[in-house]
N, C-alpha and C positions, 0 to 999 in steps of 0.2 A: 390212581385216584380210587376213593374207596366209596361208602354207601354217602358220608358225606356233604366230598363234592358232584354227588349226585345228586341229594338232595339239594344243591344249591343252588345246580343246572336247572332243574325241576322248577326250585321257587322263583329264581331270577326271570325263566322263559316261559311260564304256567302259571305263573299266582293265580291271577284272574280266573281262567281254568278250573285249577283243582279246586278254590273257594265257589266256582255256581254262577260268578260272574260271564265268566265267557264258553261260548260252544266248545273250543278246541286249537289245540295250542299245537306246533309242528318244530320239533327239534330232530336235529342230527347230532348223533353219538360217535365218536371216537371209538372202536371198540377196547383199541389196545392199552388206553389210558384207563381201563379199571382192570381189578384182578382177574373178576369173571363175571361179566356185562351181563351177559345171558343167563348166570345163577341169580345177579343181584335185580335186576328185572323181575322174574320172575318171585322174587320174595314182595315186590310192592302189588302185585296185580289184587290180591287178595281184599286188599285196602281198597285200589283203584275199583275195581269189581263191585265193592261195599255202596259206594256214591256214585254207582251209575254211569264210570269211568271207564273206557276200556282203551283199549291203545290195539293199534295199527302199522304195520310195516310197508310205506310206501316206498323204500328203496333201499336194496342193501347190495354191501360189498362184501370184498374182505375187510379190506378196514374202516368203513362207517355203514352205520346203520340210521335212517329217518325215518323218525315216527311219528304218527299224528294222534296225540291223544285227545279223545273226547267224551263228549255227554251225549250218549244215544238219543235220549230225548229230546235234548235242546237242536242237534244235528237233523234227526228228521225232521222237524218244525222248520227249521231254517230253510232245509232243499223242498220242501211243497210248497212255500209263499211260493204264488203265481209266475213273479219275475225270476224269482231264479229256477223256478222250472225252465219256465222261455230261454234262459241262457243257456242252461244246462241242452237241451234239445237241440239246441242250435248245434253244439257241439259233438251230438251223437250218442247222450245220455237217452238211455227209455224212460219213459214216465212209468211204467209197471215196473221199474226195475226196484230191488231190496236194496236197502243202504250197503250190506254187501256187494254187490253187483256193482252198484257205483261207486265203491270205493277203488273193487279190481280194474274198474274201468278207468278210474282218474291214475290207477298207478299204474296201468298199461299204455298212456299219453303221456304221462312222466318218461317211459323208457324209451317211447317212439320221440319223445322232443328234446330239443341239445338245450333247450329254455322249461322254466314250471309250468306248464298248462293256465292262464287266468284265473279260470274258472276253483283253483284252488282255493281261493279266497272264499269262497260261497262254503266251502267245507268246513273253514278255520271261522265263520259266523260273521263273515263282511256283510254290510248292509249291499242283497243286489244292485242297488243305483251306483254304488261304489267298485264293484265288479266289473257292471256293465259302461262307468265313466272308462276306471281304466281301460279294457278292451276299444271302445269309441277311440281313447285318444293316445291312444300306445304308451300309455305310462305317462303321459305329460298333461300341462294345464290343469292341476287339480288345484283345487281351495286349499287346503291344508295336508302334510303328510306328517304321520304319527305312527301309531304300530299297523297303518295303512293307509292308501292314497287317498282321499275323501273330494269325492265330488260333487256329494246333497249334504245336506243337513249339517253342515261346518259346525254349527256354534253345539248344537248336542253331540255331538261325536266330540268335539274338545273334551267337553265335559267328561263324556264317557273314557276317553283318554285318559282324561288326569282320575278318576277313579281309577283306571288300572294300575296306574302308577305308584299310587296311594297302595293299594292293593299289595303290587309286589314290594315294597318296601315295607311296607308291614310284616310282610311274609318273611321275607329272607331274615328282618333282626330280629323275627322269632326263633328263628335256623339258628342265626347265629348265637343266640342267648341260649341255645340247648334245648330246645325243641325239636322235636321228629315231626318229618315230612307227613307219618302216617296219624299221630295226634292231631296235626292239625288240620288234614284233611278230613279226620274222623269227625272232628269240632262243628262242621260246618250244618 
């Protein structure tokens, strides 16, 4: 697989994302499905770098790598609203800690648990009531489930939903009409 359907993985799992709509989008890579993961990575960060983007390695192998790409700003914003401090603490996060610090920290409970940590969701920009439903009710009883479990705000989180969707769909049959990943992230 070459630059791509990398870019496709991107637009399919990120629209939202790399357009400003969402905090942060968390995919796993195949490594051995492109020619050289690690060179063609490193040719987008440039871009991603430009809009405020930076990507994250919460877990690697030999053969797959997961990464969390995000928006610095919109990510700090999200982990200081109050309630996701509160969940965050619970679980062993410091409030003095750098967005770094809790990043090694959530990817260090990735490697300690045979399950994702919850609390991943507060990273990827879940509303905390949504975080802390699921956590309350181990994954079950929620209102609605879309690109997450939703436990408040059903009817604006639809909404927000079908924006995403709109979103990547727009996105990708830009990809696919011959547009580049990095024009239309530039566009935004």
């Amino acid at each position: 697989m070459g630059k791509a359907g990398f870019e496709q993985l991107l637009g399919f799992h990120a629209a939202p994302m790399l357009l400003g709509l969402k905090t942060a989008s968390l995919l796993s890579f195949q490594k051995s499905r492109f020619d050289d993961f690690e060179a063609m990575l490193a040719g987008y960060l440039p871009c991603f770098n430009c809009k405020g983007i930076s990507v994250f390695r919460l877990s690697e192998g030999e053969e797959y790598v997961l990464l969390l790409f995000y928006r610095k700003k919109s990510l700090l914003k999200d982990l200081a609203r109050p309630a996701a401090k509160k969940i965050l603490r619970q679980l062993g996060y410091r409030n003095d800690d750098t967005l770094m610090g809790m990043l090694e920290y959530l990817k260090m409970r990735m490697q300690l648990r045979k399950s994702f940590p919850h609390e991943v969701g507060l990273f990827l920009g879940y509303p905390p009531e949504d975080v802390a439903g699921f956590i309350e009710h181990k994954g079950q009883d929620f209102a609605y489930s879309g690109y997450w479990k939703v436990y408040a705000n059903e009817r604006e989180t639809r909404a927000l939903f079908d924006l995403y969707a709109d979103c990547t769909q727009d996105f990708c049959l830009r990809l696919e009409g011959g547009a580049s990943l990095p024009d239309l992230v530039k566009a935004v």
